[in-house]
C-alpha positions in Angstrom: 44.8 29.4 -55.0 47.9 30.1 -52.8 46.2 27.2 -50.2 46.6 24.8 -52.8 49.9 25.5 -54.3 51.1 25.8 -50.6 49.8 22.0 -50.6 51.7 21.2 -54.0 55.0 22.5 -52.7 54.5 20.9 -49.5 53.5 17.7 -51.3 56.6 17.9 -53.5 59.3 18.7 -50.4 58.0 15.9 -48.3 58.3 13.6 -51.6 61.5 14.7 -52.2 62.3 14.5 -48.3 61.3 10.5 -49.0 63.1 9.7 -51.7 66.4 11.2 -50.2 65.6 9.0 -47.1 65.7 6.3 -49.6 68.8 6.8 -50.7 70.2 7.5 -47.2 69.3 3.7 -46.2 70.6 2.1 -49.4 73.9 3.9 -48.4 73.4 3.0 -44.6 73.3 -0.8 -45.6 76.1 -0.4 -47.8 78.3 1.3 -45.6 81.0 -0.8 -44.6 81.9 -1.0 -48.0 82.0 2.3 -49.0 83.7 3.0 -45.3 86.8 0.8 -47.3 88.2 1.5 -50.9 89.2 -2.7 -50.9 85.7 -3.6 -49.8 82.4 -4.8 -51.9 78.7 -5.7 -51.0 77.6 -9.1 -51.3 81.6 -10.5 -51.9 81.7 -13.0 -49.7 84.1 -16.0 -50.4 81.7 -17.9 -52.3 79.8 -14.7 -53.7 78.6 -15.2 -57.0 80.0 -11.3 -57.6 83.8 -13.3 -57.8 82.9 -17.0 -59.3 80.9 -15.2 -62.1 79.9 -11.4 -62.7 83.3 -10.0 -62.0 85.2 -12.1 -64.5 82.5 -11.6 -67.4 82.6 -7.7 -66.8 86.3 -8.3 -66.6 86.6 -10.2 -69.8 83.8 -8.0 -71.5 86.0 -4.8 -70.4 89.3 -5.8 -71.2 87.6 -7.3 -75.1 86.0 -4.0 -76.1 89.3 -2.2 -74.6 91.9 -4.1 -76.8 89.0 -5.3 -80.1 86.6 -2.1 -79.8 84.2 -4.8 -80.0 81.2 -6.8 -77.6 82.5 -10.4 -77.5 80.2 -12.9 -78.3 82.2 -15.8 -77.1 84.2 -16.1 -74.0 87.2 -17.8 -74.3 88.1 -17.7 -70.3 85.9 -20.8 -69.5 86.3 -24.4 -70.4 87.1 -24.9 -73.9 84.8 -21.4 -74.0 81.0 -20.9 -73.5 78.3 -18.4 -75.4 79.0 -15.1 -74.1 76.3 -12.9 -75.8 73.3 -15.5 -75.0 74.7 -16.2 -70.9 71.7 -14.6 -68.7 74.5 -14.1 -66.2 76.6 -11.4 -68.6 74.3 -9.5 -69.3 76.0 -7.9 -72.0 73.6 -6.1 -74.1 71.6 -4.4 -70.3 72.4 -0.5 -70.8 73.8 -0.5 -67.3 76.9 -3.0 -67.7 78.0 0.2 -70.0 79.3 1.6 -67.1 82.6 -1.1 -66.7 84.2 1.0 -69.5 84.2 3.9 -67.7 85.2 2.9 -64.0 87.9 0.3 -62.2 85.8 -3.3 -61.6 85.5 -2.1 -57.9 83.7 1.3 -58.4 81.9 -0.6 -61.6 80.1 -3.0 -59.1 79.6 -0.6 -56.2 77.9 1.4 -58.3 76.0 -0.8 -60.2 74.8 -2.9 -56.8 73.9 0.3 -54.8 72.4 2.0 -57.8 70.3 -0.7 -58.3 68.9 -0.6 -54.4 68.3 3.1 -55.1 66.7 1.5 -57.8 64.3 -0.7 -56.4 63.9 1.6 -53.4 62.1 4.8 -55.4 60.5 2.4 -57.7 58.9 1.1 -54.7 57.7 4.8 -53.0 56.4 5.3 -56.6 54.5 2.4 -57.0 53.0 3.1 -53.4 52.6 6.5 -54.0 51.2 7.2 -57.1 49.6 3.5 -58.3 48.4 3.3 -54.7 48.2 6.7 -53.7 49.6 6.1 -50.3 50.4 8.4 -48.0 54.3 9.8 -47.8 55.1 7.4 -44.6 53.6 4.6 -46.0 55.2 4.7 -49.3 58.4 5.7 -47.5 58.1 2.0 -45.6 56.9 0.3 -48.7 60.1 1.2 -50.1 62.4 0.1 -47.5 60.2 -2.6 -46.4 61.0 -3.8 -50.2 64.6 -3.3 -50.6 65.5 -4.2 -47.3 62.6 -7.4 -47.7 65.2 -10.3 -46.3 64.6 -12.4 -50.1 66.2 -9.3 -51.1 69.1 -8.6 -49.2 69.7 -12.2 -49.1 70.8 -12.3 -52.9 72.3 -8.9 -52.4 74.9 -10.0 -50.0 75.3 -13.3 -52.0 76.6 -11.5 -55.2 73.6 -12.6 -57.3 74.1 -9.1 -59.2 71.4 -10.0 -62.4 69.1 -11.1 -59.9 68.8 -7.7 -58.2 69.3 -5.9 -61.2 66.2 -7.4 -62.7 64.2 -7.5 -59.8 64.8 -3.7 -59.4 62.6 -3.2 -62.6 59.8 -5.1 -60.6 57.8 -1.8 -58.9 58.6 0.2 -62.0 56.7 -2.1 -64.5 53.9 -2.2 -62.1 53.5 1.4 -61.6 53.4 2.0 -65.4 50.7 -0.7 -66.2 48.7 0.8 -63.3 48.9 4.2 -64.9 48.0 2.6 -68.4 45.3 0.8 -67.3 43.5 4.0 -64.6 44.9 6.6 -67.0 46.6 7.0 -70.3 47.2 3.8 -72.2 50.7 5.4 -73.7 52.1 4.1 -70.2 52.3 0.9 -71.3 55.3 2.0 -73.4 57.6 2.4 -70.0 55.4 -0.4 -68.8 56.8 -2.8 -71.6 60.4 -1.2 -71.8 60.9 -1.4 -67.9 59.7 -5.5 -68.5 62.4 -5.3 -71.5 65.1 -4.0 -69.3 64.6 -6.6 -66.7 65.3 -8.9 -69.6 68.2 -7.5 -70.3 69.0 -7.9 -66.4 69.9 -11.5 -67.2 67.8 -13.4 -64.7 65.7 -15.8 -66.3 63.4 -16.4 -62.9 62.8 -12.5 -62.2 62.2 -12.3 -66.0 59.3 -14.7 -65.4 58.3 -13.2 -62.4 57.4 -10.1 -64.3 55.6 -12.5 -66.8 53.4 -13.5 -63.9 52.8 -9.8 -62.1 51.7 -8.6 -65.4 49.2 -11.4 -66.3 48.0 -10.6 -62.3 47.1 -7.1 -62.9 46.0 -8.0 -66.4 43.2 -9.7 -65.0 42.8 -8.0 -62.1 42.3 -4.5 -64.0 40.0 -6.1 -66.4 37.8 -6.5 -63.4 38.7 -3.0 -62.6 37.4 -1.9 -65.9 34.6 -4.0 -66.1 33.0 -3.1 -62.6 33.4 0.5 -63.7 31.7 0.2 -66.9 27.9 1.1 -67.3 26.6 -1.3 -70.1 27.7 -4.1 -71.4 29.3 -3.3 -74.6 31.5 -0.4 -71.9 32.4 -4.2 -70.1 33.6 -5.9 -73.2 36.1 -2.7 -74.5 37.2 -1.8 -70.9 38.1 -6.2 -71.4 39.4 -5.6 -74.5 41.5 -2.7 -73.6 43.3 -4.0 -70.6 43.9 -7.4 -71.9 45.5 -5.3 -75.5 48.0 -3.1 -72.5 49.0 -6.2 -70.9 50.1 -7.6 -74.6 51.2 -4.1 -76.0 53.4 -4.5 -72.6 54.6 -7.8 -73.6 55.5 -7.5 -77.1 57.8 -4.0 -76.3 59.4 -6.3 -73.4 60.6 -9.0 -75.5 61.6 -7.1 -78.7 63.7 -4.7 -76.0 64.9 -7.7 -74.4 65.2 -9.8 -78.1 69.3 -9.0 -78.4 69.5 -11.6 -75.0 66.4 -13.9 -75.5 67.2 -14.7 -79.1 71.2 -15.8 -78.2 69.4 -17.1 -75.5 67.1 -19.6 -77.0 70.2 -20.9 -78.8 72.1 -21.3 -76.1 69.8 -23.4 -74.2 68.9 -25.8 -77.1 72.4 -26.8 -76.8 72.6 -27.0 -72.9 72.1 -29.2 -70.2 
């Protein structure tokens, strides 16, 4: 007995070991800007962090400031624009909370590296516990994902919603896989992680998710049905994966309903 829980405490220090690794090189790549109090990742000239996301969290801070209320309507562009259905606001994603607490520089460098971190762990997760990897190759899974180049790319263009959402990515994963091999109650995370990345405001990465849950859908309704002894065992261990990819789906868009339903409006009346 103390062999093994000298293997559980090892096992949990060298996780823990990881994970702060992971941290350590989502702050490595954002160094120089937290080296500079005037600097930001991804805020190039033509960033989409200045022609977009910093003057909705701008307007969005300075409305609930002076109103005390969530604008639904920006008045800032054009003649104005929808506010509350704009994928690229974001307004109603838990995170974007955090501009009425901080100046728009510490908002968006927290928000950007916290979001790396983010995708980072929900990547060693995924490997570790849906894949049951080893710590070093989980610990390379998740750099190898949040350093990926498609990644980084629309990191150090500004396309904030776009990393937000596609943080959620791993997570959602590792809580089907759990529903699916363990305890169907993971499909609640499962569908609220799919929800957040909703929320995220990127239509694309939204769909994205669409299509990884669909994938391991199917694929662990071969899982289950491989597994199964007779073939009434085949046609529940069917029915049961196909009912936690749609439990995981319906939780997804009513979490995410406050952006897809402005949304929808929005885009009947767009080009």
């Amino acid at each position: 007995m103390r062999s093994a829980g000298r293997r559980v405490v090892r096992a949990w220090w060298l996780d823990g070991l990881a994970l702060g690794l992971v941290i350590v090189f989502a702050l490595l790549l954002n160094w120089p800007a937290l080296a500079s109090k005037d600097s930001l990742p991804g805020s190039g000239p033509e960033s989409d962090l200045w022609t977009s996301s910093w003057g909705d969290a701008a307007y969005l801070k300075q409305s609930v400031e002076q109103t005390h209320t969530i604008p639904l309507w920006n008045i800032r562009t054009m003649s104005g624009r929808p506010f509350a259905g704009d994928p690229l606001a974001a307004i109603f994603y838990p995170p974007m909370e955090l501009v009425y607490f901080f100046s728009l520089r510490n908002f968006f460098l927290i928000i950007m590296i916290g979001h790396m971190v983010l995708a980072g762990v929900g990547a060693y997760a995924l490997a570790r516990r849906g894949v049951r990897l080893g710590v070093g190759a989980s610990l390379l899974t998740a750099v190898a994902y949040m350093w990926s180049p498609r990644f980084v790319g629309h990191y150090g263009a500004g396309h904030l919603t776009m990393i937000m959402a596609a943080a959620w990515l791993p997570w959602v994963a590792l809580a089907f896989v759990l529903a699916v091999r363990e305890n169907a109650i993971w499909a609640a995370p499962a569908g609220l992680g799919f929800g957040m990345a909703i929320l995220a405001g990127h239509p694309q990465i939204a769909f994205y998710h669409v299509l990884m849950i669909g994938g391991l859908t199917l694929g662990g309704i071969v899982w289950a049905t491989a597994r199964a002894g007779s073939n009434r065992d085949r046609i529940l261990g069917g029915l049961r994966v196909l009912g936690l990819g749609a439990v995981t789906g319906v939780i997804g868009a009513l979490v995410g309903a406050a952006l897809i339903v402005p949304a929808l409006q929005f885009t009947s009346v767009s080009l």
